[in-house]
C-alpha positions in Angstrom: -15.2 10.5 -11.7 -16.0 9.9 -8.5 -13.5 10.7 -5.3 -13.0 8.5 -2.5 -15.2 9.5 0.6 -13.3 10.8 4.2 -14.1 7.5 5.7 -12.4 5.7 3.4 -8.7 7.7 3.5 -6.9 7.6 6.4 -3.6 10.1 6.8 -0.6 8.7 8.1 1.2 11.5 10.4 2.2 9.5 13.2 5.7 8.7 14.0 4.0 5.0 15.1 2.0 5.0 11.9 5.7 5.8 9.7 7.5 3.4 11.5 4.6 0.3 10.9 5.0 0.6 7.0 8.9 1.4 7.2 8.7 -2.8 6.9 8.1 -4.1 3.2 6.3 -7.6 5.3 3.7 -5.0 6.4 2.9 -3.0 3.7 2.5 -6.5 1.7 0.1 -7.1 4.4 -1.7 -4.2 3.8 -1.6 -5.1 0.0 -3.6 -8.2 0.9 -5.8 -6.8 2.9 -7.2 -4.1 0.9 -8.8 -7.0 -1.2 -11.2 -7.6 1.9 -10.6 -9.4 5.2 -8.1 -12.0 6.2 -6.7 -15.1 8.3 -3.2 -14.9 9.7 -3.6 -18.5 8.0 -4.7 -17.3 4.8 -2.5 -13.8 4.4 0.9 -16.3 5.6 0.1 -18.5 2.4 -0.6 -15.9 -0.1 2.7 -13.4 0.9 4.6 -17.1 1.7 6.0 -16.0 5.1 5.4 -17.8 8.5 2.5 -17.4 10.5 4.4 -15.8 13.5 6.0 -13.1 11.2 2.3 -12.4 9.8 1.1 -11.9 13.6 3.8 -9.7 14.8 3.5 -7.7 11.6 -0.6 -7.4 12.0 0.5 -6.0 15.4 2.6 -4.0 15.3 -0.2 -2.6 12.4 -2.7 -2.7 14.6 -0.8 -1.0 17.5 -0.5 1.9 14.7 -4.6 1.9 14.2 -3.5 0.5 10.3 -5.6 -2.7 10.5 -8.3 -3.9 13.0 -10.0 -6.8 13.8 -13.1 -7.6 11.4 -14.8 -10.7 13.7 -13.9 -14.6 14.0 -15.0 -17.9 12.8 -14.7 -21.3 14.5 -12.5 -23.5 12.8 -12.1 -27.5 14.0 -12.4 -26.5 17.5 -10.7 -23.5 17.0 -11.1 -19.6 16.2 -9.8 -18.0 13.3 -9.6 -14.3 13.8 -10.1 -11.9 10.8 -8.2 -8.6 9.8 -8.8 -5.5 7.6 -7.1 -2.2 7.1 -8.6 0.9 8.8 -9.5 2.5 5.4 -9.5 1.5 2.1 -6.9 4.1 1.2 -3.6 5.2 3.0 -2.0 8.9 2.6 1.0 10.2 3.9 1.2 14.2 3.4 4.7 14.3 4.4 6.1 10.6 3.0 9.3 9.2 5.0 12.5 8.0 3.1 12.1 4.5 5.6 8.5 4.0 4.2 8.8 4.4 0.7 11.6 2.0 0.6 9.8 0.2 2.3 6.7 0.5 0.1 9.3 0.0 -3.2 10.6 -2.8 -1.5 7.1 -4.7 -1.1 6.1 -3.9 -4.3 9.4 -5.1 -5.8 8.3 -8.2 -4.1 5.0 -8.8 -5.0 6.5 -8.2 -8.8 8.8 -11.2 -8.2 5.7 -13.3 -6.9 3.3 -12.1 -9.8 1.8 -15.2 -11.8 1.5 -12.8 -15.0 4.1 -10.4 -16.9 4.0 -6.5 -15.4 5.1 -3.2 -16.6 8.3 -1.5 -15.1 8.9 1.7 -16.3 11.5 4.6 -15.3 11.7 8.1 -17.3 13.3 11.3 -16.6 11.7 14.3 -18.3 12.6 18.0 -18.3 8.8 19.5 -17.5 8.1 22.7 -16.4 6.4 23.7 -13.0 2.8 23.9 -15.0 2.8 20.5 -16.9 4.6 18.9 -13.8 1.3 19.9 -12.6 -0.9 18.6 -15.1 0.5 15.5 -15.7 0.7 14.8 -11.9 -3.3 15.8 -12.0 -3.6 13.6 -15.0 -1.9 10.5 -13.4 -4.2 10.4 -10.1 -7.3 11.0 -12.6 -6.5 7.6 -14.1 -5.3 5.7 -11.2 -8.5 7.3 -8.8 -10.9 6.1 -12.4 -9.9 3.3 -13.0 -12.7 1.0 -12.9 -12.7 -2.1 -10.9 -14.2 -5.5 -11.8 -16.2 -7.7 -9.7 -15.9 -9.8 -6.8 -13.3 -12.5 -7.8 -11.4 -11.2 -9.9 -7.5 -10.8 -10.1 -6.1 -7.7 -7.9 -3.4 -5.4 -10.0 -1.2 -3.4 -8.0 -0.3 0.4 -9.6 2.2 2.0 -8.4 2.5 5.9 -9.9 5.1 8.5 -8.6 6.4 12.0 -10.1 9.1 14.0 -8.3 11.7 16.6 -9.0 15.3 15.4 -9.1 17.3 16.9 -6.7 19.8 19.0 -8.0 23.6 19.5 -7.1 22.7 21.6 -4.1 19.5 19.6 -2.8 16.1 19.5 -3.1 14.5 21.9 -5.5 17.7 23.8 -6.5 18.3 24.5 -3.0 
């Protein structure tokens, strides 16, 4: 299996960088983009939201160093200005309660939006520390393997958490 290289993670630690995906809009954005560059034109049609929410939402992105410019095209007189995200990846060491509603909210939204039928799952389980462990290992084995198909195909989005329940007195038994 191979590992992403540095170059292509970027860690989110900013307070700017939290706050630009505490917004489901732009981590949809960000969704779109990590299937290769964009239009404002094109990413407003496939997330069906205006144009002007699309170019406040790749700047406030941009302001965070998220997305950057990737060149421009003329277009019947005009110029078309094309998007990508900083890195192909996105980690956030200490996650923020904003952004990951945010994140559930944008994918809860592109589930509504998906052409196809999709798998929704929830389960508590009583695991010890040590499996806890393996299975989390396990879980970013398959999603880091899996395999992708070639140009033009249809994107899947996965979406794979495991945390400890809080118990009565807070995190961890606190």
């Amino acid at each position: 299996m191979s590992s992403p290289s540095d170059d292509s993670v970027q860690r989110i630690s900013t307070p700017r960088q939290h706050t630009a995906l505490a917004h489901p809009t732009r981590q949809r954005l960000l969704f779109a983009l990590s299937g290769g560059p964009s239009t404002i034109s094109r990413l407003a049609a496939q997330l069906g939201v205006n144009k002007g929410s699309v170019s406040h939402h790749l700047g406030v992105l941009g302001e965070a160093g998220l997305i950057q410019e990737a060149g421009t095209r003329t277009v019947r007189g005009g110029t078309e200005k094309y998007y990508r995200r900083s890195a192909e990846r996105l980690v956030a060491a200490e996650p923020r309660a904003e952004g990951t509603a945010a994140l559930f909210g944008a994918v809860a939204q592109e589930l509504e939006r998906s052409p196809v039928g999709h798998l929704l799952t929830l389960r508590h389980i009583r695991l010890s520390p040590a499996r806890a462990a393996r299975l989390a290992k396990a879980l970013a084995e398959i999603v880091d393997g899996a395999e992708e198909e070639p140009e033009g195909g249809p994107v899947h989005g996965v979406l794979v958490t495991l945390y400890q329940q809080a118990g009565p007195q807070g995190p961890a038994g606190t």
